[in-house]
N, C-alpha and C positions, 0 to 999 in steps of 0.2 A: 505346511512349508516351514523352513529353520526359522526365517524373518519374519514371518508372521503375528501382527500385533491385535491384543483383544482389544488394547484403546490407543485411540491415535484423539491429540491436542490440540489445535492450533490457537496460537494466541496472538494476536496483532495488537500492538501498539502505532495506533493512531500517528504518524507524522514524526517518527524518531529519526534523529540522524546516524547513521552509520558511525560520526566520530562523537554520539555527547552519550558514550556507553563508557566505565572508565576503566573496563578490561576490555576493550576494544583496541588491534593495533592500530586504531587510525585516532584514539582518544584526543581530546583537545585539538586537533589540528584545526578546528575552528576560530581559537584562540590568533591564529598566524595572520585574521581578516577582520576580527570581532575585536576589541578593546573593552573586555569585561574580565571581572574580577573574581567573582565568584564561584568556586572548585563544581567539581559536578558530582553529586552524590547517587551514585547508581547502583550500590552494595545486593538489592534484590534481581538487578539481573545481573550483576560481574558474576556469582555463584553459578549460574547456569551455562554464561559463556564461556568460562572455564573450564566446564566439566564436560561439555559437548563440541562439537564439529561448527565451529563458528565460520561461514561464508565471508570472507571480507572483501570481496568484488561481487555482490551480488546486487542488480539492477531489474528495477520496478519496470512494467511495461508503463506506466502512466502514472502521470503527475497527479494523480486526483484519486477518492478514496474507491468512490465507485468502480470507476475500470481497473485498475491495480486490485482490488480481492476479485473480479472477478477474474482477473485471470490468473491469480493463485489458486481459486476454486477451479477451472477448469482444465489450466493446461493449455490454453488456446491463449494466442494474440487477441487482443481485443476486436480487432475489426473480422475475426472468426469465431468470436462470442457474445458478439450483440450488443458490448458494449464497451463501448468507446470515447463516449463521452461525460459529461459530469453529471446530468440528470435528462436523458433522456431517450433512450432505449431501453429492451428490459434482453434480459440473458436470451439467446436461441441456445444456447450451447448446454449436454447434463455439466452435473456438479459432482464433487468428489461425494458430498453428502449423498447425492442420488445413486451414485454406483456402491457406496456401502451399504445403504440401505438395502438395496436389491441384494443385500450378503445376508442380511440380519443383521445388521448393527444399528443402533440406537443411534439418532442425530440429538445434538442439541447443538441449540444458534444462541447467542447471548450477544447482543450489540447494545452500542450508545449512540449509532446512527440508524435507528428504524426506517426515517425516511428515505438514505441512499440505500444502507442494507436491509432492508425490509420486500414486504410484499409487492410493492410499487413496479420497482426492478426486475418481479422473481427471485428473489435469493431465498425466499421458503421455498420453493418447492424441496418435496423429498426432509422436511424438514419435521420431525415430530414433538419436540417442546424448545419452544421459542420466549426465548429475553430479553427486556429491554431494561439497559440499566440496572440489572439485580444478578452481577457475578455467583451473589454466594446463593442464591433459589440454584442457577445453574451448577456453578459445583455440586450442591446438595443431590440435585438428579442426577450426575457423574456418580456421586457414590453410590447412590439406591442403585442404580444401574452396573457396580462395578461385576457382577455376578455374569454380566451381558457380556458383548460386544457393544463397542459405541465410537462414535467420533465426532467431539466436543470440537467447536470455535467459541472462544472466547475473545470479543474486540473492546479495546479501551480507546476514550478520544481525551484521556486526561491531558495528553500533550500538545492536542490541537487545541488551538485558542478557545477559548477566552484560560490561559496556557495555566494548566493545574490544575482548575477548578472542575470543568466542564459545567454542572449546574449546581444551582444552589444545593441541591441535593447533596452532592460531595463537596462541595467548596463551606456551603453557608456561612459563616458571620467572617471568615474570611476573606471570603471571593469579594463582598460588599464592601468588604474596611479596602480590598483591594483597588480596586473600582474606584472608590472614593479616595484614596490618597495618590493614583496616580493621574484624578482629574483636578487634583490641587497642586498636584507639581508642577503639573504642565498646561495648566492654565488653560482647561477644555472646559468650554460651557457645558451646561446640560443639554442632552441630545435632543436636536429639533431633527425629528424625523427624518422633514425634505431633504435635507443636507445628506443624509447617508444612502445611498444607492444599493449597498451590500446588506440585503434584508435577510440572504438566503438562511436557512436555519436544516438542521440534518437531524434533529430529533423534535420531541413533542416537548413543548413548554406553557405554562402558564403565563398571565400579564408580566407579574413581578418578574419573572427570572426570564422574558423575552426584553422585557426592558433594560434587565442588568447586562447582555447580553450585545445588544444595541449599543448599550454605552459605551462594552468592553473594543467594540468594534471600531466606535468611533476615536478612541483614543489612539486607537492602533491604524488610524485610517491618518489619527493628525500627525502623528510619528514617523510617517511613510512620507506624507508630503513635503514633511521639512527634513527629510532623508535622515533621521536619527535611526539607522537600522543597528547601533553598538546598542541603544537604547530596546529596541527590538529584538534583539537574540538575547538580551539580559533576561529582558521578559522567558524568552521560551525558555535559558535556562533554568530559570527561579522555578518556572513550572515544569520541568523535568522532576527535579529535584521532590516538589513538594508532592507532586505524583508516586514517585517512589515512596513518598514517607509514607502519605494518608491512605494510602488506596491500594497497589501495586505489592507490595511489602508485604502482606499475610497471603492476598492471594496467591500470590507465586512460590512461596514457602510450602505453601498445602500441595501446590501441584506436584509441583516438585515430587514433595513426601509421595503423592501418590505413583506419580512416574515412577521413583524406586522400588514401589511393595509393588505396583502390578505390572502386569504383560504389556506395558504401555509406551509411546514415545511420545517427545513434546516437539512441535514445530514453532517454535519462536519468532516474531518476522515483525516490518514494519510496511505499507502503503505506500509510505515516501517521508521523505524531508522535510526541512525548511529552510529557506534560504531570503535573505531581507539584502538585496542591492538593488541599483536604479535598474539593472535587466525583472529583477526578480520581486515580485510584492508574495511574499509569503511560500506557495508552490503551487497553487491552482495551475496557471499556465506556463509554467516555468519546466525547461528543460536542463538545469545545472545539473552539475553531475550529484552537486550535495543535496538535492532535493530524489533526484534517481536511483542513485547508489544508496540502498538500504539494509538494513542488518538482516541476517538469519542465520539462525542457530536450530541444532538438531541435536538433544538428549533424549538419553536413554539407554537400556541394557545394550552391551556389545559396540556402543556408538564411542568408539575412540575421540578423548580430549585433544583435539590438535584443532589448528589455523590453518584454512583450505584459500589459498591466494587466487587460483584460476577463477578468468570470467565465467557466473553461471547467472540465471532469471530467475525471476518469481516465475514463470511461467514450468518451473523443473521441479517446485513442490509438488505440484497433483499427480506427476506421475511418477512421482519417487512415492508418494503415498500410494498409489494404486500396486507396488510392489510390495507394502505392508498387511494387504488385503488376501483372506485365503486365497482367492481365484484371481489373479493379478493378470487380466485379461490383456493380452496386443489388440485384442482387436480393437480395442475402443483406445482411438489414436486422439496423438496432442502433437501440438507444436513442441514443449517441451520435452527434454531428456531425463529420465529419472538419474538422481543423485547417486551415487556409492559409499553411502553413509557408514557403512558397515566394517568398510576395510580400508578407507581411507588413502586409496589407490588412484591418483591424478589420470583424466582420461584423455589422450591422446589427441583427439576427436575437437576442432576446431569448429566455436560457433557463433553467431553474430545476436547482439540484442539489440531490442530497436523500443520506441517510445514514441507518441504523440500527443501532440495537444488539439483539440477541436475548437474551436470559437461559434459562438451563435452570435448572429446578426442582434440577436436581443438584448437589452440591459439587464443589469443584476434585479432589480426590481421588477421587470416582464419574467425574467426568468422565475422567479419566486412566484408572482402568479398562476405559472404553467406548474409548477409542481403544487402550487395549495390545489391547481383548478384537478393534478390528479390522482391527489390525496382524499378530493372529494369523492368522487368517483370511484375510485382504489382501484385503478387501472392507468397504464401510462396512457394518457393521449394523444393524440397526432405530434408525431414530431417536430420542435420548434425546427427553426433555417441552421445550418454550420456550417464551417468549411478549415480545411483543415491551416490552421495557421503555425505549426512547428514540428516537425519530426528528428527526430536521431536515432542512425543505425551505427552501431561500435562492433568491432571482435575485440582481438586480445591488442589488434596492431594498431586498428584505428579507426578514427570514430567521424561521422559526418554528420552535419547538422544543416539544416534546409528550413526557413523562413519564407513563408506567404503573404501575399494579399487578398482579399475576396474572391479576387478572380482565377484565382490560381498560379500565379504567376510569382519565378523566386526573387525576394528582393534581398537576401543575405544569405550567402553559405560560407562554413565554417566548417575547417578540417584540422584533425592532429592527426599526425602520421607518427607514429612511435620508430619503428625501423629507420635503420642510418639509410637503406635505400628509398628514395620516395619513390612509386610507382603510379602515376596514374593512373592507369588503366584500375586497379583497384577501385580508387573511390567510384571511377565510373561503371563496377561492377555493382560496389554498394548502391549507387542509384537506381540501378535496374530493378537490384530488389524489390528495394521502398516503391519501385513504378508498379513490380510485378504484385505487391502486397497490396495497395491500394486500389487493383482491378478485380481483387476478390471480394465476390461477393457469398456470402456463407446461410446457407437454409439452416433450418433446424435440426443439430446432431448429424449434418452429413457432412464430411471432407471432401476438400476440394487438391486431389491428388495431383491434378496437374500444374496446379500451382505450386505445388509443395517439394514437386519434383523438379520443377524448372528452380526453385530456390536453391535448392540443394545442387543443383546443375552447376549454379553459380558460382556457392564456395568451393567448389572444386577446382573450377575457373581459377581461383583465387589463389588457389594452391593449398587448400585446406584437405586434408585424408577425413572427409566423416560417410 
């Protein structure tokens, strides 16, 4: 096939904002909410955004790191790939890795989150050399392998808190003098345990560097409660920044170089946001657009440099890559639309993105228990309790957002209607959806057609031609 690529990329950066890229058209727009000073230094990815097909309305199925890769990995909603939540289901749904594999192509997985993106979850399956923390072991088997077919993920959490450093490992005498000068500024004792609730941790750590980690938390826990969030996004941007410098910066330069010499493309993308207001502590459970609305970019031969404005999902990567694949199978269906990376051709074809947020009955600390209790194990365990406490479904015109209580019942909705015409009867289509999406229940690799056909029923209803 013409498009056909011997190596496909994917590199996530951990928690980036759509506007703190600074060849991004949305750059700074943070600045208009945030009162910080500090410029944004993004020079190792302005180079790539530039020279490929950069999405600047593209939206995450979910707030959280877990469910957002898994549904760039498969194409499916979350609540049609098992998961959904923040730690506690594991994939039913294959994976992009699984269906190249079945081609002959080489996987490698390289993550800083083992314990979300790890075995726990399923995110090995179909996976044949796996990394935790060590980009360049992984690039190195991208080259031994260049002779193959292969399809590389690379994820960095240098931008999620503790923002820059991630662990000592990459931060060291840094991350420490950091830690310590902002519990002298701001007049934080040293962390008493009981006091911190948010124990969870997403990778494996030693005493020392669970301790520094705890600390970094709890400063950012005292920041929150005396609502210093100017003080808070300085932080994230300091750690943008210093991300790029120390870490970020050679790796993406090699790729790059490599994407040019071989038959290769790069998927570039982010998880989600971050966002510091009294709605929003960080993005765990948050639905702002600035934690949803995430960057992606697509380089590579033949992939024309332009700014693509129409709405599309993360859910459209896996089957835009499934059209990179020699045998770029329909039968093995997604929720998602494959991109038109190629020719740069806006599609006509009108469609809706949606997100949610789950809530467990549990505290941050029971929660951290259920993942040590299936760490131990290395198996997920019985499902803790949840209930869906936030969802939003948007197209190009408008967007709806629906707030819960335990019992189901809505206690805030929130509509923008883009169109000079307001139409009701829309939003009240858009809920049918979200009703018709939440009655599906999804088995292992099997679609559920009728559901999928009464959706599409919908935006037709809507006035949508797809």
């Amino acid at each position: 096939m013409k498009n056909t690529r011997q190596h496909i990329i994917l590199v996530s950066v951990d928690t980036l904002r759509a506007d703190c890229i600074q060849a991004s058209p949305r750059a700074n727009a943070f600045r208009d909410k945030y009162k910080i000073h500090i410029p944004l230094k993004t020079n190792p990815l302005d180079k790539v955004l530039k020279a490929g097909t950069y999405y600047n309305n593209c939206f995450s199925a979910a707030p959280y790191t877990s469910a957002s890769h898994a549904a760039y990995f498969t194409g499916l909603w979350p609540r049609h790939n098992g998961i959904y939540e923040f730690f506690n289901r594991k994939l039913i749904a294959s994976t992009i890795f699984e269906h190249a594999k079945n081609q002959g192509y080489i996987t490698i997985f390289q993550t800083d989150f083992p314990v979300i993106l790890g075995k726990y979850l399923g995110f090995t399956t179909g996976i044949d050399h796996f990394f935790i923390e060590d980009e360049r072991r992984a690039y190195q088997t991208l080259l031994k392998n260049r002779q193959n077919k292969t399809i590389s993920f690379f994820h960095f959490a240098g931008v999620h808190y503790p923002y820059g450093f991630h662990t000592l490992k990459f931060g060291g005498g840094d991350y420490l003098r950091k830690v310590k000068f902002l519990e002298k500024k701001y007049n934080v004792p040293r962390l008493e345990m009981r006091k911190l609730d948010d124990v969870l941790d997403e990778t494996f750590r030693d005493a020392k560097d669970t301790e520094l980690l705890l600390r970094y938390k709890y400063i950012v826990q005292k920041l929150y409660a005396e609502a210093k969030y100017d003080d808070l996004f300085e932080l994230y941007v300091e750690g943008i920044n210093y991300f790029m410098e120390h870490r970020f910066k050679q790796f993406i330069k090699r790729t790059i170089d490599f994407v040019d010499q071989e038959n290769a493309s790069l998927f570039l993308f982010a998880d989600h946001g971050e966002e510091w207001d009294v709605y929003s502590e960080g993005h765990h459970n948050s639905l702002s657009d600035n934690v949803l609305r995430v960057p992606l970019v697509v380089y590579g031969k033949d992939i024309p440099p332009r700014i693509e404005n129409k709405l599309v999902r993360s859910i459209d990567v896996a089957p835009t890559i499934m059209e990179l694949l020699p045998k770029a199978s329909r039968k093995i269906k997604m929720d998602g639309r494959p991109l038109d990376i190629f020719h740069g051709r806006g599609s006509s074809k009108k469609i809706y993105a949606l997100a949610q947020v789950w809530m467990s009955i549990a505290t941050k600390r029971q929660i951290a228990a259920y993942q040590q209790t299936t760490m131990k194990k290395g198996k997920a365990t019985k499902p803790l309790n949840t209930y869906l406490f936030a969802e939003v479904i948007r197209t190009s015109d408008e967007k709806l957002a629906l707030y819960y209580n335990k019992k189901g019942s809505v206690l805030k909705e929130e509509k923008v209607v883009n169109r000079k015409e307001f139409r009701s009867a829309n939003i009240l289509k858009l809920k049918k959806i979200l009703k018709d999406y939440n009655a599906t229940r999804r088995k292992k690799n099997r679609r559920l057609p009728s559901i999928e056909a009464k959706i599409r029923s919908e935006l037709i209803n809507l006035g949508y031609n797809i």
